[in-house]
MIDOSE-1310 file (N, C-alpha, C; in nm, 2 decimals, decimal comma, always signed):
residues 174
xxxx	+13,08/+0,43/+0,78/+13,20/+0,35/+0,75/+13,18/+0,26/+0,63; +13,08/+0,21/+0,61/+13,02/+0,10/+0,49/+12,92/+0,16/+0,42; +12,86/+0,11/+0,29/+12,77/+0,14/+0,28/+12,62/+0,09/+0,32; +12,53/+0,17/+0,31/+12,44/+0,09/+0,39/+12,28/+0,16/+0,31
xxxx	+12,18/+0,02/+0,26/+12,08/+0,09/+0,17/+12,00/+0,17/+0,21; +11,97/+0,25/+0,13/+11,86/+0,35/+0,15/+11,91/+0,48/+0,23; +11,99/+0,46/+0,30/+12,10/+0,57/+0,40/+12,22/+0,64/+0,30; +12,31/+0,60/+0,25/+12,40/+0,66/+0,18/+12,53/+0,56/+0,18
xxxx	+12,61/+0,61/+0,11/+12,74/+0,54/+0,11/+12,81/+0,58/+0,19; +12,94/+0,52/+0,23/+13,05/+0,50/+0,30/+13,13/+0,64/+0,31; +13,11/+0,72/+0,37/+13,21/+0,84/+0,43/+13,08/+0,98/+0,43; +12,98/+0,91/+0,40/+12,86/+1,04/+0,40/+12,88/+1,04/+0,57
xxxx	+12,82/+1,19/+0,60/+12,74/+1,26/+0,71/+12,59/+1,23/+0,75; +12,55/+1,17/+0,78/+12,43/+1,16/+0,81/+12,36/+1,21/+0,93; +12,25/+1,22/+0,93/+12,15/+1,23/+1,08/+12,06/+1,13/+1,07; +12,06/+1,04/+1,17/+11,95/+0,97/+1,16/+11,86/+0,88/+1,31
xxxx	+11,75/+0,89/+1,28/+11,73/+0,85/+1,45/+11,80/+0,82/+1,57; +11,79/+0,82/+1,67/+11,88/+0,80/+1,80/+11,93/+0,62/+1,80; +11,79/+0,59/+1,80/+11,73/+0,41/+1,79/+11,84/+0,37/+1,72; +11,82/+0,40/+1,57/+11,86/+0,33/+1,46/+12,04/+0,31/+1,46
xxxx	+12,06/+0,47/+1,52/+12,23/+0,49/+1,51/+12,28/+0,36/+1,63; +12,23/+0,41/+1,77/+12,24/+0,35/+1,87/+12,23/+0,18/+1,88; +12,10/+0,14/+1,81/+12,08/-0,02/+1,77/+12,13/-0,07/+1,72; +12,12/-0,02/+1,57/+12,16/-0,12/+1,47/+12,28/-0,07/+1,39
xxxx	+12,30/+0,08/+1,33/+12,43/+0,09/+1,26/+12,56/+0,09/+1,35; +12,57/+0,15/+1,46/+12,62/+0,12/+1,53/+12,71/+0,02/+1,60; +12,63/-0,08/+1,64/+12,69/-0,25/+1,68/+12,75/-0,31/+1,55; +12,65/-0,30/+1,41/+12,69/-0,37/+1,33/+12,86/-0,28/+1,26
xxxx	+12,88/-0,21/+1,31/+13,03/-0,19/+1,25/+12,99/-0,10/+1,10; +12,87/-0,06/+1,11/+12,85/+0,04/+0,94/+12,87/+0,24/+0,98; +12,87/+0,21/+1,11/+12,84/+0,34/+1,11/+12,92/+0,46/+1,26; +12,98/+0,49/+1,30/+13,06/+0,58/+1,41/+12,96/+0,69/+1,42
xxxx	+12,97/+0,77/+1,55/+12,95/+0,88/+1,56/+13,04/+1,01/+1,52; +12,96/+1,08/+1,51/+13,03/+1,18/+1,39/+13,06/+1,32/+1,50; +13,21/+1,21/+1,55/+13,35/+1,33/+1,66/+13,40/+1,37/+1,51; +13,45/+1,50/+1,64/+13,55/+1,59/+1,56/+13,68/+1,53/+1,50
xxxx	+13,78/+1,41/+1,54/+13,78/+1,31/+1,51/+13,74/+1,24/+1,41; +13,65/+1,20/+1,42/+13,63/+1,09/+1,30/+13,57/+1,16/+1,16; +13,53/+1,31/+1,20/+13,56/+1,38/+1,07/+13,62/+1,40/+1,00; +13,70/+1,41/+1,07/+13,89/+1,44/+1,02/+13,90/+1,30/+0,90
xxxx	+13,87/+1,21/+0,93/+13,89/+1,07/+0,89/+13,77/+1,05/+0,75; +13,66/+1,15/+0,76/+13,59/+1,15/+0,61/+13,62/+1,05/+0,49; +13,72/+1,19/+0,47/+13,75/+1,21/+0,32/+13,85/+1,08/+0,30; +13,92/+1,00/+0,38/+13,96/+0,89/+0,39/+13,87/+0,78/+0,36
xxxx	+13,78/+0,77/+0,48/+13,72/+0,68/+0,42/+13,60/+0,70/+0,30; +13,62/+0,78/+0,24/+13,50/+0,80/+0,14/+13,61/+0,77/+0,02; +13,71/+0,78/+0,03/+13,82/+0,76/-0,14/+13,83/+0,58/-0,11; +13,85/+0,55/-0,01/+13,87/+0,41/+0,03/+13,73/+0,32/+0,01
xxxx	+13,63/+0,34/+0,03/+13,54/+0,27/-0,01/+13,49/+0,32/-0,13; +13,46/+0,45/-0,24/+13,49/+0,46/-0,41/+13,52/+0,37/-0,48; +13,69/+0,39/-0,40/+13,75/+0,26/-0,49/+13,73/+0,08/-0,44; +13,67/+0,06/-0,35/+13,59/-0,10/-0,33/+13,51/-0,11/-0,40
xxxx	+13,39/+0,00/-0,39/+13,26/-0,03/-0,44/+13,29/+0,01/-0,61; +13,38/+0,08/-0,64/+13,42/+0,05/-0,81/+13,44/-0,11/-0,84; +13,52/-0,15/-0,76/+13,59/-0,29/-0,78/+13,46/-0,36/-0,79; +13,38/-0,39/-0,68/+13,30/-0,48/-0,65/+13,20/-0,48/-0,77
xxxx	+13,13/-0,39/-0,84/+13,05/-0,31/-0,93/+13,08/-0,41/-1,06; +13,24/-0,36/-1,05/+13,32/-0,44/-1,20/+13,28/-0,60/-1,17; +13,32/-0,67/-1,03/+13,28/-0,80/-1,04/+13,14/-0,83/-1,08; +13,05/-0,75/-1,03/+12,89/-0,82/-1,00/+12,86/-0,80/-1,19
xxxx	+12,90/-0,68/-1,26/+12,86/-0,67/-1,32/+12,78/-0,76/-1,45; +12,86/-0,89/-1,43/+12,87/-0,99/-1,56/+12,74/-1,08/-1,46; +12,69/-1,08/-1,31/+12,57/-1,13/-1,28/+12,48/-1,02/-1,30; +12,51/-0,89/-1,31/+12,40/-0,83/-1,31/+12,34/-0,85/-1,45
xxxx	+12,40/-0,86/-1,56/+12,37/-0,91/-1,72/+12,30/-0,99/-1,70; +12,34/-1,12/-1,67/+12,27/-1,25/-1,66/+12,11/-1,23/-1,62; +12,08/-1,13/-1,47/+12,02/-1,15/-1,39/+11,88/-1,05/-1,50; +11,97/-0,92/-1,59/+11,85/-0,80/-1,61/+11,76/-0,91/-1,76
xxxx	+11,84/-1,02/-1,81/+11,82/-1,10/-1,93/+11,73/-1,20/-1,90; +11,65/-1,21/-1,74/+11,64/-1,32/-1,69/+11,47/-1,31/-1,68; +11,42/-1,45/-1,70/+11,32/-1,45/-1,69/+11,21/-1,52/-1,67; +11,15/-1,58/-1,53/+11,14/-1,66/-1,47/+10,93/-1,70/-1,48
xxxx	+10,95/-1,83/-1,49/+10,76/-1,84/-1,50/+10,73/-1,99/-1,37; +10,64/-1,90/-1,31/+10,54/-1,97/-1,23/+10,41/-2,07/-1,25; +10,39/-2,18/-1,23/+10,28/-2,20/-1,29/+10,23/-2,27/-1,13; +10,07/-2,20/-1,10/+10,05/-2,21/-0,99/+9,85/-2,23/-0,99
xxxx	+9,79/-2,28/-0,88/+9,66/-2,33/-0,87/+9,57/-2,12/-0,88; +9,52/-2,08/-0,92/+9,46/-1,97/-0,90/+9,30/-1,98/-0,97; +9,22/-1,94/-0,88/+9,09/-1,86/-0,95/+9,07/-1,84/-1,05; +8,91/-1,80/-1,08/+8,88/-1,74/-1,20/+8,90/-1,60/-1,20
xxxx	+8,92/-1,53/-1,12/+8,93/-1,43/-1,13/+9,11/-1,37/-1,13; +9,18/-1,48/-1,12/+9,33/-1,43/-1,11/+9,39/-1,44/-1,01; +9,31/-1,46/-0,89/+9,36/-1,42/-0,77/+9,43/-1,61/-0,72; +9,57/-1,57/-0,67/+9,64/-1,76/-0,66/+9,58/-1,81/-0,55
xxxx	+9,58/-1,89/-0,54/+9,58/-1,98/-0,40/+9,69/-1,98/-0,35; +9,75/-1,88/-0,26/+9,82/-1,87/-0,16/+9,96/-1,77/-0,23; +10,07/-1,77/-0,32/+10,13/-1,68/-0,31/+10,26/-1,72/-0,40; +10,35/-1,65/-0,44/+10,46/-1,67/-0,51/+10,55/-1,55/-0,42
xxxx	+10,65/-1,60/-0,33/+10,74/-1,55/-0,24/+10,86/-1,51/-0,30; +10,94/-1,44/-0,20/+11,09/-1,40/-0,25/+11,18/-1,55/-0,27; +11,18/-1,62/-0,15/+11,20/-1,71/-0,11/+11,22/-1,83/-0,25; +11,05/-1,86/-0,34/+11,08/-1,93/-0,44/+11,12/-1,85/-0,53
xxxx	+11,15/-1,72/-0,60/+11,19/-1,66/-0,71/+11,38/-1,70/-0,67; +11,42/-1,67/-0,56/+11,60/-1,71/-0,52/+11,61/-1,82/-0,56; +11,49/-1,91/-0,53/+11,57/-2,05/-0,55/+11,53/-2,08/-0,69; +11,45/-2,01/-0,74/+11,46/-2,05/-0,88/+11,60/-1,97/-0,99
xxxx	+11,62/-1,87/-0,89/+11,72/-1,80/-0,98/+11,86/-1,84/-0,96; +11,83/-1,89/-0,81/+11,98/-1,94/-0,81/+12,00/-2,11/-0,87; +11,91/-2,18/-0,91/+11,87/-2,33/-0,97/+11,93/-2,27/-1,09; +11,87/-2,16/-1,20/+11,89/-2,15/-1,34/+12,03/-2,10/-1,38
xxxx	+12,11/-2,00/-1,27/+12,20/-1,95/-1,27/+12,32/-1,97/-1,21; +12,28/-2,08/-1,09/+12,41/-2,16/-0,99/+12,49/-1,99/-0,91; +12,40/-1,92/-0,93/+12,47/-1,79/-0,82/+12,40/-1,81/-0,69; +12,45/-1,76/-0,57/+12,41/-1,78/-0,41/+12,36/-1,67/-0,39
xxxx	+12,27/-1,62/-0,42/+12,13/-1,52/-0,36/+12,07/-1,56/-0,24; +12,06/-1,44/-0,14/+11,96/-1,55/-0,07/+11,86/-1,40/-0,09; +11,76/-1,45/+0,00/+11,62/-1,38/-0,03/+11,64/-1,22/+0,00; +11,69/-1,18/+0,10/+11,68/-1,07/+0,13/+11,76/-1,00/+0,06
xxxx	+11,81/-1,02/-0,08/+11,85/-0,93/-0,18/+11,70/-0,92/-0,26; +11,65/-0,99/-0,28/+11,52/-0,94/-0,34/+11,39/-0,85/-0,30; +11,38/-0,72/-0,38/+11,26/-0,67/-0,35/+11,18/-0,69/-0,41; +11,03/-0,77/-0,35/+10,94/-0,82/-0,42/+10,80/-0,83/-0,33
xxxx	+10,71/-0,78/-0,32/+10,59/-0,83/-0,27/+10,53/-0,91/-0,29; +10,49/-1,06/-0,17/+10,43/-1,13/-0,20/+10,33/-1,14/-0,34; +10,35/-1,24/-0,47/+10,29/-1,19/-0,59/+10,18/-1,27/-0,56; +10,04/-1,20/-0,58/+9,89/-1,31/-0,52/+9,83/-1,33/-0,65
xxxx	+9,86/-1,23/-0,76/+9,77/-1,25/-0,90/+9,83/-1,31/-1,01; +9,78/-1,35/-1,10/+9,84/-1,39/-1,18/+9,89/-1,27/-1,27; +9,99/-1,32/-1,41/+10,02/-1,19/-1,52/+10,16/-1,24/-1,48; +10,23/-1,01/-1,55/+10,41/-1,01/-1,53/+10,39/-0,99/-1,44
xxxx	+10,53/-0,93/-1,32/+10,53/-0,85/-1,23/+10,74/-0,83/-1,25; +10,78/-0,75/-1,16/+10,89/-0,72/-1,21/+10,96/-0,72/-1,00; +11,09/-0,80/-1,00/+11,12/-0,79/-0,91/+11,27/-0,73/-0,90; +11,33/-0,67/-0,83/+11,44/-0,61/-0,82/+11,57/-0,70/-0,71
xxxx	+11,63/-0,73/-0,80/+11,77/-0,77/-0,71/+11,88/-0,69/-0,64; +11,90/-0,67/-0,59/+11,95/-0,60/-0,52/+12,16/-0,67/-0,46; +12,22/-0,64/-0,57/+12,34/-0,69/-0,56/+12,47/-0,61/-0,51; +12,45/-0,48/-0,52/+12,53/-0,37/-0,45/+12,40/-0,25/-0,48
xxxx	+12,49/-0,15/-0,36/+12,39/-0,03/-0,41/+12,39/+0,02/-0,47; +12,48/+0,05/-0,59/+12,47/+0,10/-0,72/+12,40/+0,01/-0,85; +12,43/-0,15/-0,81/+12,36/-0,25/-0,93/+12,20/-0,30/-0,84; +12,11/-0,25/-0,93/+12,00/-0,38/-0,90/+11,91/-0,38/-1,03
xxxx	+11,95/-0,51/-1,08/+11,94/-0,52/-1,21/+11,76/-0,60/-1,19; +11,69/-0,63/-1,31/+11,53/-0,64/-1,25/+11,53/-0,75/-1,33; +11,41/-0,83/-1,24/+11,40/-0,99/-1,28/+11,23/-1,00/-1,36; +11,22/-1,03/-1,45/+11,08/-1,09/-1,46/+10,99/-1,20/-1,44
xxxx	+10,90/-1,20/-1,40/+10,84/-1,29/-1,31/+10,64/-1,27/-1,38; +10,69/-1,42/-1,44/+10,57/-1,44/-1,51/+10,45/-1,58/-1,45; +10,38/-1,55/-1,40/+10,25/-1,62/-1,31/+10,13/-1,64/-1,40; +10,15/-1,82/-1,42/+10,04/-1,88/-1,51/+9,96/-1,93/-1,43
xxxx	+9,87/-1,98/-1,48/+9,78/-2,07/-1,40/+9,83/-2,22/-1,44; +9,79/-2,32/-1,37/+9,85/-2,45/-1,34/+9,79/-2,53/-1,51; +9,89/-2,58/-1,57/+9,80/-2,63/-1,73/+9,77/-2,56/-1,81; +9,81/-2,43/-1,84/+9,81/-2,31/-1,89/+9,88/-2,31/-2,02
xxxx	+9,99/-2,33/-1,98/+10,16/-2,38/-2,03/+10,12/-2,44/-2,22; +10,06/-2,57/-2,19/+9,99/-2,65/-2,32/+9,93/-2,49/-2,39; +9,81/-2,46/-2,32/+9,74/-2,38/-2,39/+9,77/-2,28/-2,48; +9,86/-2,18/-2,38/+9,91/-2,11/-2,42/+10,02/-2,11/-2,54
xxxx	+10,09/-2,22/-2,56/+10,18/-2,23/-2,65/+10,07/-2,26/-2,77; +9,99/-2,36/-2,77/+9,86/-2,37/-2,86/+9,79/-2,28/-2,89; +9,81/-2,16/-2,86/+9,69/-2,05/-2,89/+9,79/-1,97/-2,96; +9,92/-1,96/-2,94/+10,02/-1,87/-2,96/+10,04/-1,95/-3,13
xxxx	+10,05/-2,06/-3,13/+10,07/-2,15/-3,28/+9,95/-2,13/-3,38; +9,84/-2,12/-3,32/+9,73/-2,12/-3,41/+9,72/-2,00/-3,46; +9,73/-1,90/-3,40/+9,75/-1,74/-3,41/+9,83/-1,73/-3,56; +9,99/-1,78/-3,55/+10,08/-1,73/-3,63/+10,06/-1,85/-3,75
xxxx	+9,99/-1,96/-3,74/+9,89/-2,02/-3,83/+9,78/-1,91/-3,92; +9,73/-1,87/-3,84/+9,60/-1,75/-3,98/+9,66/-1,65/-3,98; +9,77/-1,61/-3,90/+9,84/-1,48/-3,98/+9,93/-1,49/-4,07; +10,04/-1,64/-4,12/+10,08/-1,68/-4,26/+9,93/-1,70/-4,33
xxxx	+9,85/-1,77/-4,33/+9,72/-1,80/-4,44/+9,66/-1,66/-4,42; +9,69/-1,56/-4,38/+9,61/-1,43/-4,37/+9,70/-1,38/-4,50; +9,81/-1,38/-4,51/+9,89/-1,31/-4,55/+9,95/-1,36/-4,71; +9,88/-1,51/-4,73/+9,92/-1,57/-4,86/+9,79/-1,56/-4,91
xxxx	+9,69/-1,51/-4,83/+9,57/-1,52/-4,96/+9,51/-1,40/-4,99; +9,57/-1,29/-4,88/+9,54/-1,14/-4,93/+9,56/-1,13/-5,06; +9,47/-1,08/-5,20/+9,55/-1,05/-5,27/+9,63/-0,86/-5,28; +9,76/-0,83/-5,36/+9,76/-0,73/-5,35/+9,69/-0,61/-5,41
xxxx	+9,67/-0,49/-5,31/+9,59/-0,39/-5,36/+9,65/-0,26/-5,41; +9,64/-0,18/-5,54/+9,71/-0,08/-5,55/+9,59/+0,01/-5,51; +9,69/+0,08/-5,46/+9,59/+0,27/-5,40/+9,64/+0,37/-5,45; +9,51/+0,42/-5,59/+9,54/+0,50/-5,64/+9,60/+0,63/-5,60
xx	+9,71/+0,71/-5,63/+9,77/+0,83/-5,59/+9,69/+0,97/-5,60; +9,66/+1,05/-5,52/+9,57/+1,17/-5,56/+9,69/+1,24/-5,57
């Protein structure tokens, strides 16, 4: 009847465990059993939810922009070897994203595994089932921040004085 992730969209045929039908799609209103009956009713509900999940697509679209342009930094206590002290969650990536962006995410649109190391890593939002636009998620070490911007300045420091004191060379043509 709805769509539903990882399963298929709204008027598909499926087979799928006893549990799962019986439990959970079931109760929750996503899913009927598939009578002779509510076959009949398919192709109905498959043009009728097309045209929602077109619509809805069109709205998210202009957060999914925001969200794929987006790009978020941690700065956290970790090791010498990289490894954090304790973790960077779904939990704080939402609330950072919904802090910079004032959109209402809550966590369980994000796929992300607890991040333990430092570096990038790349998390997936999950806003309809056709948009999930990807977030980047950058994990410093705590005081890093100074450095890094200082190491980044001194760099493009000797590569202008690299580049005004080269003199030029011609290379003769064979």
């Amino acid at each position: 009847i709805k769509d539903v992730y990882k399963l298929g969209h709204a008027g598909d045929v499926k087979k799928v465990a006893d549990g799962y039908g019986r439990n959970f799609l079931i109760p929750q209103g996503l899913a009927v059993l598939a009578t002779p009956g509510a076959l009949k009713t398919v192709e109905r509900i498959r043009e009728k939810a097309a045209v929602e999940r077109a619509q809805i697509n069109q709205e998210m679209s202009g957060v999914a922009d925001l969200l794929s342009n987006l790009e978020l930094q941690f700065f956290t206590k970790a090791g010498e070897t990289g490894k954090l002290y304790g973790s960077i969650t779904t939990q704080m990536v939402v609330d950072e994203v919904n802090k910079k962006l004032g959109t209402s995410l809550n966590r369980h649109q994000i796929e992300l595994a607890p991040i333990r190391n430092l570096g990038e890593h790349l998390a997936i939002v999950r806003l309809t089932v056709d948009l999930m636009p990807k977030i980047k998620v950058l994990v410093n070490r705590e005081g890093e921040a100074a450095k890094v911007a200082a190491v980044k300045a001194q760099a493009e420091k000797v590569a202008i004085a690299v580049e005004s004191t080269t003199p030029e060379v011609e290379i003769p043509e064979e």
